[in-house]
VEXKEVO-715014 format. One line per 5 residues: number of its first residue (from 1); for each residue x, y, z of N, C-alpha, C. Coordinates in steps of 0.2 Angstrom, whole numbers, plus 5000, padded with zeros to 4 digits. Layout:
# residues N
NUM> X,Y,Z,X,Y,Z,X,Y,Z; ...
***
This chain:
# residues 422
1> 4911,4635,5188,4913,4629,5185,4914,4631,5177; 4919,4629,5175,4921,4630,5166,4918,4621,5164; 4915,4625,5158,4914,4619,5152,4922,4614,5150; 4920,4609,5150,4924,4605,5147,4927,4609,5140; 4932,4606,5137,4934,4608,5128,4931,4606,5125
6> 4930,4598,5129,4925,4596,5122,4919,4596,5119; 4917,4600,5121,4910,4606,5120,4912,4610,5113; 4918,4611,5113,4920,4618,5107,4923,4613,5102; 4919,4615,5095,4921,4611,5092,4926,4616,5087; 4930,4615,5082,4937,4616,5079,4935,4622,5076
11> 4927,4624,5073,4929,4631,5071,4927,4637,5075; 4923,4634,5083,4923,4638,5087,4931,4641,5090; 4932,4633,5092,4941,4636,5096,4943,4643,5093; 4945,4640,5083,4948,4646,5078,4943,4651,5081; 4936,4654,5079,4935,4658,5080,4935,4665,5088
16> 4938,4660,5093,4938,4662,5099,4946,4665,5100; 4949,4662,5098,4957,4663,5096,4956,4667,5092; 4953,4668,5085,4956,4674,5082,4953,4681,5085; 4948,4679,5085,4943,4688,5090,4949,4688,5097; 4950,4685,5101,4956,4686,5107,4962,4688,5103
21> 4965,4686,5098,4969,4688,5095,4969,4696,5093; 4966,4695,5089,4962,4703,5085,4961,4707,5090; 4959,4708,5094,4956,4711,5098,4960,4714,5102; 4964,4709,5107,4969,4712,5110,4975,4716,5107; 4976,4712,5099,4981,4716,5095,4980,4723,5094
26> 4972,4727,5095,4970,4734,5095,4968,4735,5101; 4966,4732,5106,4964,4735,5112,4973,4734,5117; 4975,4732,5118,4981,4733,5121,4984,4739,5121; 4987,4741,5113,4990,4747,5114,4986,4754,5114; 4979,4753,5114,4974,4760,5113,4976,4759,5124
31> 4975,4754,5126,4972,4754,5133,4981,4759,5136; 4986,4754,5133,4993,4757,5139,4993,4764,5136; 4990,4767,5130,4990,4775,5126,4986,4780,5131; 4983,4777,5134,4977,4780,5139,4979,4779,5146; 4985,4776,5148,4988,4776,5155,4994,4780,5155
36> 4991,4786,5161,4993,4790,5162,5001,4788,5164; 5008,4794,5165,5015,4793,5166,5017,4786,5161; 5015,4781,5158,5016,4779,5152,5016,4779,5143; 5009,4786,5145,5006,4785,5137,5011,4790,5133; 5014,4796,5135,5020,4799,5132,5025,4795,5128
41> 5028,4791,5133,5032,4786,5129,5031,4781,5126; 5026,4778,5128,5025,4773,5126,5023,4773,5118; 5016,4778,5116,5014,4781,5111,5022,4784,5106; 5026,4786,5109,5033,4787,5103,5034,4782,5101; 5035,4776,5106,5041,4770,5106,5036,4767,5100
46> 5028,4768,5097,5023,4762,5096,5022,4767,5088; 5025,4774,5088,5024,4776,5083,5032,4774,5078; 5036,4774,5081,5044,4773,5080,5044,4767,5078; 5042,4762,5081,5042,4755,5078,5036,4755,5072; 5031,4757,5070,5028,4757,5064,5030,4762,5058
51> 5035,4767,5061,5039,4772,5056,5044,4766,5053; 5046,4762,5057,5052,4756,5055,5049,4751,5050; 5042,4748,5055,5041,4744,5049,5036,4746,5042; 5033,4750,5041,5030,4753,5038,5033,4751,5030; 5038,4752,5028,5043,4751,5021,5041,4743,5023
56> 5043,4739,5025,5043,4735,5024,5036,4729,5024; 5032,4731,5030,5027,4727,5029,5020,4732,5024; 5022,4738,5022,5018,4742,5017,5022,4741,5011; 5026,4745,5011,5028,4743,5003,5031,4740,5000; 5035,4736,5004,5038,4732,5001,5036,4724,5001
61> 5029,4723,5005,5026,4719,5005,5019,4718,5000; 5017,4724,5003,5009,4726,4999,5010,4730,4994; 5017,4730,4990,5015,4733,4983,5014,4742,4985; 5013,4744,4988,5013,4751,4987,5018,4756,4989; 5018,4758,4981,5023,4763,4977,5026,4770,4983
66> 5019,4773,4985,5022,4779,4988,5024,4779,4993; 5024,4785,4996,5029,4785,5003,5023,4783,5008; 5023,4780,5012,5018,4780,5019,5018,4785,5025; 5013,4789,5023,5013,4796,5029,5014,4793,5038; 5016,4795,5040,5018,4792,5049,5013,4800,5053
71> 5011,4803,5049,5013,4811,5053,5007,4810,5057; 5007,4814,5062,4998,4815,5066,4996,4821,5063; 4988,4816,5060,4985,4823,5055,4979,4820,5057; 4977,4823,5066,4968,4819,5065,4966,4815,5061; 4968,4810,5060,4965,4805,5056,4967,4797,5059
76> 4963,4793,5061,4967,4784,5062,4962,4781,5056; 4961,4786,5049,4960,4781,5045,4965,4781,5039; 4971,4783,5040,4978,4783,5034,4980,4778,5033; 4982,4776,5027,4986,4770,5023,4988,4766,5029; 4995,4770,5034,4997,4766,5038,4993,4763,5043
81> 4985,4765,5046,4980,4762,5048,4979,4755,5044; 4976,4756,5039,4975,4748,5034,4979,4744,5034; 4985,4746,5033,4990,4741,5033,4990,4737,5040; 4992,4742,5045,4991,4740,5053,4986,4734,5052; 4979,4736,5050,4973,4732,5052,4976,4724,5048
86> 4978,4725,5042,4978,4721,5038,4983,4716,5041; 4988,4719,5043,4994,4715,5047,4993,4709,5053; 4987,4714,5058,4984,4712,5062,4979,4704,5061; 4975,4706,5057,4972,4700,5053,4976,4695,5053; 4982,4695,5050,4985,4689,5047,4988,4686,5052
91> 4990,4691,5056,4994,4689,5063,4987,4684,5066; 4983,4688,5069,4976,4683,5071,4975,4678,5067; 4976,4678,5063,4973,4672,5060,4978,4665,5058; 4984,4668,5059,4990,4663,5058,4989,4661,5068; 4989,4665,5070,4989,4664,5076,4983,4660,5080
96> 4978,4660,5076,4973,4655,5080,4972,4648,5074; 4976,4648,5069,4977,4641,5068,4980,4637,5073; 4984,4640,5075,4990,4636,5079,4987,4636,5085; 4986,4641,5088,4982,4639,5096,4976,4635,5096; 4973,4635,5089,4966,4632,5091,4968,4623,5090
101> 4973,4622,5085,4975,4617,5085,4978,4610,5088; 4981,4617,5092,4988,4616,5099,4983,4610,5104; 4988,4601,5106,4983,4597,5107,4984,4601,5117; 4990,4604,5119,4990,4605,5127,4991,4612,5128; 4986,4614,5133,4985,4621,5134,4983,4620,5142
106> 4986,4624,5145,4986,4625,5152,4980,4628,5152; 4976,4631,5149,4970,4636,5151,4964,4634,5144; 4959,4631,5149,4955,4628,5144,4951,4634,5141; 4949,4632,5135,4947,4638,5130,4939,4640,5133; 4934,4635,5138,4930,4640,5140,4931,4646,5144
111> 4938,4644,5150,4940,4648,5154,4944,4655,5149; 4947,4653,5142,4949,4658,5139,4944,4665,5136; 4939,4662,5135,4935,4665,5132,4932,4670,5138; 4932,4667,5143,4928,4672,5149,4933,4678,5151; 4942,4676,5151,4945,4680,5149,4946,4685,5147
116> 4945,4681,5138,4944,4689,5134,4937,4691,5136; 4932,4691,5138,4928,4695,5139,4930,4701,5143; 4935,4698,5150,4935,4702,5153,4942,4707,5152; 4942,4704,5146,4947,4711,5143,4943,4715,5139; 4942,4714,5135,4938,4718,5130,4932,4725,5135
121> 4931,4718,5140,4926,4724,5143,4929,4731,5146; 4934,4730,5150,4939,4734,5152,4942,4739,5147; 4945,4736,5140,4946,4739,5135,4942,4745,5133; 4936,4742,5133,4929,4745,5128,4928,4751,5133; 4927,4749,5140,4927,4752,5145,4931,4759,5146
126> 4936,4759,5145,4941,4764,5143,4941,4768,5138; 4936,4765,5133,4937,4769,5126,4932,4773,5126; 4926,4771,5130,4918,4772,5129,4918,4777,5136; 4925,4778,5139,4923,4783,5145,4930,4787,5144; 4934,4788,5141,4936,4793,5138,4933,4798,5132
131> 4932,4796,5128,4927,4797,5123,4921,4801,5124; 4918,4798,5129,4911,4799,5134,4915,4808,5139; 4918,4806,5141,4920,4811,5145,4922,4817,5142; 4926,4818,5136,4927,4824,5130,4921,4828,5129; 4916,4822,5125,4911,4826,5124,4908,4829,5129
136> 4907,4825,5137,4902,4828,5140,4906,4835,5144; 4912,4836,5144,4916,4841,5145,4916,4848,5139; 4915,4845,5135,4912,4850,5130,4918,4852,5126; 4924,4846,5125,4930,4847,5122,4932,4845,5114; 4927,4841,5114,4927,4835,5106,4929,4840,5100
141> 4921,4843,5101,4917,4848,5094,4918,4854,5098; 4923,4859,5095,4923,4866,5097,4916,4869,5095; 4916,4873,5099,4907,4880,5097,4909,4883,5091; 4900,4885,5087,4904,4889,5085,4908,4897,5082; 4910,4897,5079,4916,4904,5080,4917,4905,5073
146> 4922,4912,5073,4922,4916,5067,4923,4911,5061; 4926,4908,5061,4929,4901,5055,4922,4900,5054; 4920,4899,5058,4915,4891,5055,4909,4896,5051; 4908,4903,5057,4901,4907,5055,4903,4911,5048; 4910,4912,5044,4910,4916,5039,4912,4911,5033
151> 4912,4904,5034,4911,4901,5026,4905,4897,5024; 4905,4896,5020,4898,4893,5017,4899,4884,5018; 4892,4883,5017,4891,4875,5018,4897,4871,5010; 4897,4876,5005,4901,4873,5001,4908,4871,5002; 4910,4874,5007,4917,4876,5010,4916,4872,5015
156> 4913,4867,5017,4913,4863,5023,4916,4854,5020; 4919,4851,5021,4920,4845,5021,4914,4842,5025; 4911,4837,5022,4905,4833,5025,4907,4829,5035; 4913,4830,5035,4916,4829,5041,4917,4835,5046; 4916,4841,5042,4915,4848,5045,4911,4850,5049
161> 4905,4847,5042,4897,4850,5043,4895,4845,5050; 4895,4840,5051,4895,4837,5058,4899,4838,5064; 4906,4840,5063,4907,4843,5067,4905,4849,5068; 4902,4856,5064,4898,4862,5067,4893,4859,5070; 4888,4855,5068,4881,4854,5070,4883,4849,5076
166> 4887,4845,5076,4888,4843,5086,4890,4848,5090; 4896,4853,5087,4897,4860,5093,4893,4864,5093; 4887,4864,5089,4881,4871,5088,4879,4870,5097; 4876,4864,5097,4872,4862,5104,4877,4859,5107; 4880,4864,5116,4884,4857,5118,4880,4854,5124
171> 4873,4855,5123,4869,4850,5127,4869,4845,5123; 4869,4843,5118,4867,4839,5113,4874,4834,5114; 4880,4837,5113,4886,4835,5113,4886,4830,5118; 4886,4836,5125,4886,4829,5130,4882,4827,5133; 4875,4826,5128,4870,4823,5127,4874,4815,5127
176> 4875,4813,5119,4879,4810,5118,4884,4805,5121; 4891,4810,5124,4894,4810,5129,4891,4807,5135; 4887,4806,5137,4886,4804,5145,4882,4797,5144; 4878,4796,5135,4877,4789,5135,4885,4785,5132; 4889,4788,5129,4894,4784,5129,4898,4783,5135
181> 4897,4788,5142,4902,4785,5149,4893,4781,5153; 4888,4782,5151,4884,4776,5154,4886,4769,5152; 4886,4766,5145,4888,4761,5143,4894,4758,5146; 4901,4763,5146,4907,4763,5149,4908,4760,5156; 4903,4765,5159,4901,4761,5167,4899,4755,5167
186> 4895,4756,5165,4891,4747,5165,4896,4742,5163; 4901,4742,5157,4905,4738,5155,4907,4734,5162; 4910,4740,5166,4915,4739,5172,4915,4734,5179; 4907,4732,5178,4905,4727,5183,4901,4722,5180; 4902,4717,5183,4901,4710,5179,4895,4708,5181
191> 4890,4711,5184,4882,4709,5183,4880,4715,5179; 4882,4721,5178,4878,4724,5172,4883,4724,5164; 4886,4720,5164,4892,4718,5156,4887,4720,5151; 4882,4716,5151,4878,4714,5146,4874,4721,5145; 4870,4724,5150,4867,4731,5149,4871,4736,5145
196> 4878,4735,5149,4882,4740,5146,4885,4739,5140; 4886,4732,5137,4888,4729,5132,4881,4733,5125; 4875,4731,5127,4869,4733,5124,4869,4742,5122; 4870,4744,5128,4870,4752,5128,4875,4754,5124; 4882,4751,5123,4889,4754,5121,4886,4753,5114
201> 4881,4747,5111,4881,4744,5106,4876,4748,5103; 4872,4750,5103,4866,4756,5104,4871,4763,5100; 4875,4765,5104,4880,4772,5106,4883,4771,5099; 4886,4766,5099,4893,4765,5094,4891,4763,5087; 4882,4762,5087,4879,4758,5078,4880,4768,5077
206> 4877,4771,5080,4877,4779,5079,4882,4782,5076; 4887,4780,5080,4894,4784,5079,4895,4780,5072; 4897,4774,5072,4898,4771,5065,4894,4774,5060; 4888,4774,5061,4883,4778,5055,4884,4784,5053; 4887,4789,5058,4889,4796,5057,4895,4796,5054
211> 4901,4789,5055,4909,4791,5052,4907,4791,5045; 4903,4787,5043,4903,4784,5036,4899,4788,5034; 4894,4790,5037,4889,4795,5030,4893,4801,5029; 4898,4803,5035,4900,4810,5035,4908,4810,5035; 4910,4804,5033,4915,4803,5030,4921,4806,5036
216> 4921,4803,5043,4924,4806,5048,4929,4799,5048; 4936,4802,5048,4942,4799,5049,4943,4794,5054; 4936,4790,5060,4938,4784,5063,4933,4781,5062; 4933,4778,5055,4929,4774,5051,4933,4767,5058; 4938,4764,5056,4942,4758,5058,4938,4759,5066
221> 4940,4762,5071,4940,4760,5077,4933,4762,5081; 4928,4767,5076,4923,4765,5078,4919,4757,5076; 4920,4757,5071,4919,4750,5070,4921,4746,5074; 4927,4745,5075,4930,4740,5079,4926,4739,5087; 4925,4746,5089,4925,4745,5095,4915,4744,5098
226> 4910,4744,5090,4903,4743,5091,4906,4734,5089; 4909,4732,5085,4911,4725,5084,4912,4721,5090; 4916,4726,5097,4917,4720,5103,4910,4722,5107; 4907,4729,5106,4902,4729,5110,4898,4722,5108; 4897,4723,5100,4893,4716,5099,4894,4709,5102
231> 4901,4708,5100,4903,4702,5105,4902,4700,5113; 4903,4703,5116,4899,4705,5123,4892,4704,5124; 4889,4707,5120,4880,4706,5120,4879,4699,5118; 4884,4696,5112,4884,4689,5108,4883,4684,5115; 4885,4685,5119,4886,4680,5126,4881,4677,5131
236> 4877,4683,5128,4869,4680,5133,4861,4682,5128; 4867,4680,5119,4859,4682,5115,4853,4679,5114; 4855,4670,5117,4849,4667,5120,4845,4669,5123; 4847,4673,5128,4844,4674,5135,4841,4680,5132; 4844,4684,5128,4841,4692,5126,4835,4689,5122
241> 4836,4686,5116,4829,4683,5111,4823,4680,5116; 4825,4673,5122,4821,4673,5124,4816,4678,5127; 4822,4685,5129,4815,4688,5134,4811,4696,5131; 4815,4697,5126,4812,4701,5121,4809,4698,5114; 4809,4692,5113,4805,4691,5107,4803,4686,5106
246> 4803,4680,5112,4799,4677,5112,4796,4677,5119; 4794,4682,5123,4791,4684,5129,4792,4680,5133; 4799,4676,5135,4799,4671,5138,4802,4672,5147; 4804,4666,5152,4809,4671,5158,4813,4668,5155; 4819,4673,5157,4826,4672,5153,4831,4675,5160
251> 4837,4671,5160,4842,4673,5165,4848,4676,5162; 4852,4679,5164,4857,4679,5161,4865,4673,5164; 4868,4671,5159,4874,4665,5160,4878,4669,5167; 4881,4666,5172,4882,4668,5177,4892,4668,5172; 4895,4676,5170,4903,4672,5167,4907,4672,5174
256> 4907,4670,5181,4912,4670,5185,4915,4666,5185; 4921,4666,5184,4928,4663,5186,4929,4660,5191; 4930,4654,5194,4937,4653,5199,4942,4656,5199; 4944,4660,5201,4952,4662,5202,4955,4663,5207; 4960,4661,5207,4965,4661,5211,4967,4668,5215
261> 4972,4669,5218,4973,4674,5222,4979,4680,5219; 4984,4677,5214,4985,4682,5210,4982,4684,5205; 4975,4679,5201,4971,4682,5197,4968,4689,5200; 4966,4685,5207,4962,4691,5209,4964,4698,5210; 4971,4697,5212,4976,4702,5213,4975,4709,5205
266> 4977,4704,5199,4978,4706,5193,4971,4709,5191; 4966,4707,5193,4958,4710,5190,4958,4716,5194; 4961,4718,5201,4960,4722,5205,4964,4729,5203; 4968,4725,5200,4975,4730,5198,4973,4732,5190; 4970,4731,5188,4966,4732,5181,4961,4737,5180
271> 4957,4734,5186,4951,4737,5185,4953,4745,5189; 4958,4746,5195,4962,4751,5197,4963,4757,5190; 4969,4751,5185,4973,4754,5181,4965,4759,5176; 4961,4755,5175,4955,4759,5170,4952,4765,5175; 4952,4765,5180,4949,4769,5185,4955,4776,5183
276> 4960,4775,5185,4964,4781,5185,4965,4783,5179; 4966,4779,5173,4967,4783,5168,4963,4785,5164; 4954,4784,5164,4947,4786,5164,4948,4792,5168; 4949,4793,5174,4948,4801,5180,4953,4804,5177; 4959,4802,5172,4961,4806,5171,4961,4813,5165
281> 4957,4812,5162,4952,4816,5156,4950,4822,5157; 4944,4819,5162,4939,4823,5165,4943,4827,5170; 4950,4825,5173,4953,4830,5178,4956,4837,5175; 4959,4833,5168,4964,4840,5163,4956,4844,5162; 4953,4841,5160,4948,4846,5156,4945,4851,5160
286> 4943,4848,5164,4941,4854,5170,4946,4860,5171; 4950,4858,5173,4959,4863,5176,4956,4867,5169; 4958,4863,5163,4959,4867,5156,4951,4872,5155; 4947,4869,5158,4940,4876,5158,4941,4880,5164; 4944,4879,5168,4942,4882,5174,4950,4889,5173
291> 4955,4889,5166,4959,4892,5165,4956,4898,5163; 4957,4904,5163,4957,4911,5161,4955,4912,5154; 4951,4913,5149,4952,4912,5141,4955,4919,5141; 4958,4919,5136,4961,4926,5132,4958,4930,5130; 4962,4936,5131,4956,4942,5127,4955,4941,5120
296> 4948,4941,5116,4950,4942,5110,4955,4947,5105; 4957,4952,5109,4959,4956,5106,4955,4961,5101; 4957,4969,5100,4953,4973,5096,4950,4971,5088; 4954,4968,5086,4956,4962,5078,4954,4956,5077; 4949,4955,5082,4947,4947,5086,4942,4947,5080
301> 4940,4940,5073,4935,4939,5071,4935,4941,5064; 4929,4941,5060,4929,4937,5052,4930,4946,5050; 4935,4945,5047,4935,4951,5039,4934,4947,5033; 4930,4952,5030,4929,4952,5021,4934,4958,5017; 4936,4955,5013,4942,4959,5009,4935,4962,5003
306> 4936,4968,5004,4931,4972,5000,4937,4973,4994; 4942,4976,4996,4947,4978,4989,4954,4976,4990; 4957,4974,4985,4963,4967,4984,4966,4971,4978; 4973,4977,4981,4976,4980,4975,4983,4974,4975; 4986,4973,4968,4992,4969,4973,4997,4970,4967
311> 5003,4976,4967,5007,4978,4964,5004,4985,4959; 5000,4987,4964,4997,4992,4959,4990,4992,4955; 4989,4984,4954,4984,4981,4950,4976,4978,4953; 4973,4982,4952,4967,4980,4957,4963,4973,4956; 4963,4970,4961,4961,4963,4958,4957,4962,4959
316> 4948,4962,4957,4943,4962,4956,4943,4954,4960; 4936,4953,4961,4932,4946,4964,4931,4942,4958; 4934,4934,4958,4937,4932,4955,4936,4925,4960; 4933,4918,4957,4932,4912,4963,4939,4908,4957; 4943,4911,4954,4951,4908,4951,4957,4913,4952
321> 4955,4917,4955,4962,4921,4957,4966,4918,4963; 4972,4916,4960,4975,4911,4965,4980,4917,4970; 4979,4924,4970,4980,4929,4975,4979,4932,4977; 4971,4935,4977,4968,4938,4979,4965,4935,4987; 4965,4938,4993,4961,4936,4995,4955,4936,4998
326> 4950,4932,5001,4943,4933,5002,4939,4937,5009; 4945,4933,5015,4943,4932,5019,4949,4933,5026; 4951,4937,5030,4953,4937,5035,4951,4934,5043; 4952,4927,5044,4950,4928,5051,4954,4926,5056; 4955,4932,5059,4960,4932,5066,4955,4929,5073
331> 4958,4923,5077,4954,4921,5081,4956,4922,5089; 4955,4923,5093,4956,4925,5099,4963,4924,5102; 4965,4918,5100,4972,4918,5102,4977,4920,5097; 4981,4918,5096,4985,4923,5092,4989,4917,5086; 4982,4918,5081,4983,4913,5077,4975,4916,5071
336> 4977,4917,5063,4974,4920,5059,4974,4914,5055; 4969,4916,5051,4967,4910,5044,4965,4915,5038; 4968,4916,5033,4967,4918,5026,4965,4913,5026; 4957,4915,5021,4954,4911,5016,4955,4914,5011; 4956,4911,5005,4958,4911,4998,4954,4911,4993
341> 4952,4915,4986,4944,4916,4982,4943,4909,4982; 4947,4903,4981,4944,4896,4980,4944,4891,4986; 4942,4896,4989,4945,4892,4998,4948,4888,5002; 4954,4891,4998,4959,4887,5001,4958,4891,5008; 4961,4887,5014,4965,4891,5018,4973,4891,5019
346> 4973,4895,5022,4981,4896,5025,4984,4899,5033; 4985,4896,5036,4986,4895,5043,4990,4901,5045; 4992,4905,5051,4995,4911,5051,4999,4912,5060; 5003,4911,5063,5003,4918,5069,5004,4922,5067; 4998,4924,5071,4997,4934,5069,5000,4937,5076
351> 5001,4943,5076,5006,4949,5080,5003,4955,5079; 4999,4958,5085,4997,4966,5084,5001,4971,5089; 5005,4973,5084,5008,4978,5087,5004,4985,5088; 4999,4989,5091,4996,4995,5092,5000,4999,5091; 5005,4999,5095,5011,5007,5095,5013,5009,5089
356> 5017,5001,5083,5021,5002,5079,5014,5004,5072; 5009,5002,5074,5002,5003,5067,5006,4995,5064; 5006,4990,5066,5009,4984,5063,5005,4978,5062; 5005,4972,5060,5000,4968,5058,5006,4962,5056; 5009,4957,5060,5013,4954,5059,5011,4946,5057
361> 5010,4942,5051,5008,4936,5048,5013,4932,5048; 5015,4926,5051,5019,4921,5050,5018,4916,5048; 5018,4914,5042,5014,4907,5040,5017,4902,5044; 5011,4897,5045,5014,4889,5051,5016,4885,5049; 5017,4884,5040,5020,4878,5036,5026,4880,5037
366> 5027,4887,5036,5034,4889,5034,5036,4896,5039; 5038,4894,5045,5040,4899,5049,5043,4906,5046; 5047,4904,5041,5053,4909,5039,5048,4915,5033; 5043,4910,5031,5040,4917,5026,5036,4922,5031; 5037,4927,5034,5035,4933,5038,5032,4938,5032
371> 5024,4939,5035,5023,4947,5035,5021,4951,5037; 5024,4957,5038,5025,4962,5042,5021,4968,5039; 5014,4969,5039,5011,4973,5037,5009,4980,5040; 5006,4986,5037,5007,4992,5042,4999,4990,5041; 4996,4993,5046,4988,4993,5048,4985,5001,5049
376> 4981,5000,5045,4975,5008,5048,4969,5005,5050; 4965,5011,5053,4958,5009,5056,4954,5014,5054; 4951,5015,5047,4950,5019,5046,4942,5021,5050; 4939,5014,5052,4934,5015,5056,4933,5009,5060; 4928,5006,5066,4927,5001,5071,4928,4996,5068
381> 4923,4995,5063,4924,4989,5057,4925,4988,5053; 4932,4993,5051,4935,4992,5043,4942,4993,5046; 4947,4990,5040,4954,4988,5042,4957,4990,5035; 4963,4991,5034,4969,4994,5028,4974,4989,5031; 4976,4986,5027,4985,4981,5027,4988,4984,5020
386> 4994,4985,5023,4997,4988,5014,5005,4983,5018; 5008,4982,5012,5014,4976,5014,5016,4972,5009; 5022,4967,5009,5024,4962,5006,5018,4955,5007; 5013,4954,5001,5008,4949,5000,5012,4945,4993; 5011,4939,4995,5011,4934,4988,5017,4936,4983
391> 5023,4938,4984,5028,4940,4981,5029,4947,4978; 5025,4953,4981,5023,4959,4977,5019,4965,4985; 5020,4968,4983,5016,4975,4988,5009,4974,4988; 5004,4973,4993,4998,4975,4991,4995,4980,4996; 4988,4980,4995,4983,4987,5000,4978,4983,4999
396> 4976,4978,5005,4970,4974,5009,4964,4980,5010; 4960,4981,5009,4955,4985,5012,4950,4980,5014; 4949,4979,5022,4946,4972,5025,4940,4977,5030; 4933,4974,5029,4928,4975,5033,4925,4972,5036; 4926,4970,5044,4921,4967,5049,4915,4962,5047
401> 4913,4956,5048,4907,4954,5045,4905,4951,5054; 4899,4951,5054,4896,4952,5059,4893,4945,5061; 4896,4941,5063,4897,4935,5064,4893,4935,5071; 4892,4939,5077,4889,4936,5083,4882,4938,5082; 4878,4943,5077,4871,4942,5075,4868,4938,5071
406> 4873,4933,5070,4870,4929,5064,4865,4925,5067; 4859,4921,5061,4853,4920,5062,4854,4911,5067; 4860,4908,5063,4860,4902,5068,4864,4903,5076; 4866,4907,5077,4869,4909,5084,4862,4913,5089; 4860,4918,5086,4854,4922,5089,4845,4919,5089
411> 4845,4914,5085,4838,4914,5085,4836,4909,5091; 4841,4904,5095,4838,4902,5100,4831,4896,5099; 4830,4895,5106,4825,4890,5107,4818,4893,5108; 4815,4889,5103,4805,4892,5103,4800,4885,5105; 4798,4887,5110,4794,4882,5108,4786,4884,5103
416> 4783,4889,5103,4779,4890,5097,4783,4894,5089; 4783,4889,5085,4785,4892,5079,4779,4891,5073; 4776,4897,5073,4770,4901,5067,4772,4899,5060; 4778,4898,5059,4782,4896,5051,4787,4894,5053; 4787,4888,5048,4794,4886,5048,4799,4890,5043
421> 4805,4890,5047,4812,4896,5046,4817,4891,5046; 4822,4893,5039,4828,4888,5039,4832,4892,5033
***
């Protein structure tokens, strides 16, 4: 049985319209983004329409001067994010004047609200088992490896440093991972919503606390998505206060629907749709570990530049030399990273030619600058590059740093420790 309307008074209706509004406007395309044979296109067609509007509803609405970045840079906390949310908002909002208004509505707002729950659930559901499944697959936070083991915590972005200290342990990781696809599950069935609503809400105060202390770029969507866990638990918080804090017996609100026979059809088709595009995750990841990895190759791993001649002139250690550099790391696949005395990095395909003695460096910003460097070996681990560097001839003298004995990779688990060690 649904409540009457006239239970809900005018600034519930708005509030029920705008969260329905809101929600759907960020849960809808995260969810068709995650169905499989759609989400290629669809995901263009959803970037291309906000490459379009972007000038117009960014800055030539909202006053801002720059150009608005569209590009994919690991990040859904960019300029054109805010604005998105901002736009979203107004839409919500302009939107649930009018529906909450509106005197004739074919679907009464108690049957509405049970609705959105069971979208949100479904949504949240997708998000908290995709997510959940990376981590437990061990794909989110990479291990860690020469990059990470040869620069210093000052050379870490505070979004860095969390992500090494999640791929240090990947039992920890999908630690983590397996209560965010517990949550996820639970969503999915309509006598444990609320458990799983509770557990996801649990899962996602964590995540939120970690984007923000560590300044990790899904500030927006983990919020969002701890906000509908909330909203979900918000449905039976009577019933949660009576039996946790005032010792009481408490029930939880039975949300079933009457529905019809295409409704029915549509929840079955739904709940299908989250089914396959969830297994679809954990199917790629598997294939993708169960693939062959690559040899590191002989050059595989962190160099330290002991001597940096460059046009004759030997360029001492130096944290303002804008060309000297510091740090050589070649990583298993065929792809290197100069670090630079002030730490920069710079991106590389590398090329090792053995027969020709060659050492081939293609910067990734800029395909076109190539160098082609000649290599010696004067010993297992030490290295010579003589060649065209930074607009001039140099002679790299680079030696091995020992990166798989280091004290955080080797010292392992104790359960007696005599001194504490750090």
């Amino acid at each position: 049985m649904v409540e009457d309307d006239g239970r809900w008074s005018l600034a519930r209706r708005f509030g029920l319209s705008f969260l329905g509004l809101y929600f759907c406007l960020n849960l809808v395309p995260l969810m068709l983004l995650s169905v499989p044979l759609i989400d290629d296109w669809f995901g263009m067609l959803w970037l291309m329409l906000w490459t379009k509007l972007m000038p117009i509803l960014g800055n030539a609405a909202l006053g801002i001067a720059e150009p608005i970045s569209m590009e994919i840079a690991g990040s859904s906390d960019m300029t054109w994010n805010y604005v998105q949310q901002f736009w979203y908002v107004v839409l919500a909002a302009v939107g649930a004047i009018a529906w909450a208004t509106l005197p004739h509505r074919r679907l009464l707002f108690p049957a509405q609200y049970a609705w959105l729950r069971i979208v949100v659930r479904y949504g949240l559901a997708m998000m908290m088992l995709s997510y959940g499944f990376i981590k437990v697959f061990g794909a989110q936070m990479e291990p860690l490896g020469p990059v990470h083991l040869s620069r210093t915590y000052g050379e870490s972005s505070p979004g860095g440093l969390l992500w090494s200290f999640m791929g240090f342990s990947r039992f920890y990781m999908g630690f983590t991972g397996m209560a965010e696809v517990i949550g996820g599950a639970l969503l999915l069935w309509r006598r444990t919503a609320t458990l799983g609503a509770l557990v996801t809400a649990g899962v996602m105060a964590h995540v939120v606390v970690l984007n923000f202390c560590f300044d990790v770029p899904v500030k927006i969507y983990s919020s969002l998505f701890l906000a509908m866990a909330l909203f979900l638990a918000a449905h039976d918080a009577r019933a949660l206060i009576d039996l946790f804090v005032r010792g009481r017996p408490a029930a939880l609100g039975d949300p079933s629907l009457a529905l019809g026979r295409r409704m029915r059809i549509a929840r079955v088709v739904l709940k299908a749709v989250v089914f396959v595009s969830v297994l679809e995750t954990p199917v790629k990841l598997a294939i993708r570990q169960a693939a062959p990895e690559p040899e590191p190759g002989p050059l595989a791993g962190a160099w330290e530049v002991v001597e940096f001649v460059h046009d004759g002139q030997v360029r001492p250690w130096s944290q303002h030399d804008e060309i000297r550099w510091r740090q050589l790391v070649i990583l298993p696949y065929p792809v290197a990273m100069v670090r630079g005395m002030r730490g920069q990095r710079t991106g590389f395909a590398v090329a090792h030619d053995e027969a020709a003695g060659t050492l081939t460096l293609t910067r990734m910003a800029e395909p076109a600058a190539t160098h082609v460097l000649a290599l010696e070996r004067p010993a297992a681990d030490e290295m010579v590059l003589r060649g065209p560097i930074a607009g001039g001839t140099a002679m790299v003298r680079l030696q091995r740093l020992d990166t798989e004995h280091a004290p955080l990779v080797t010292r392992g688990f104790r359960w007696i420790i005599e001194e504490g060690f750090n």
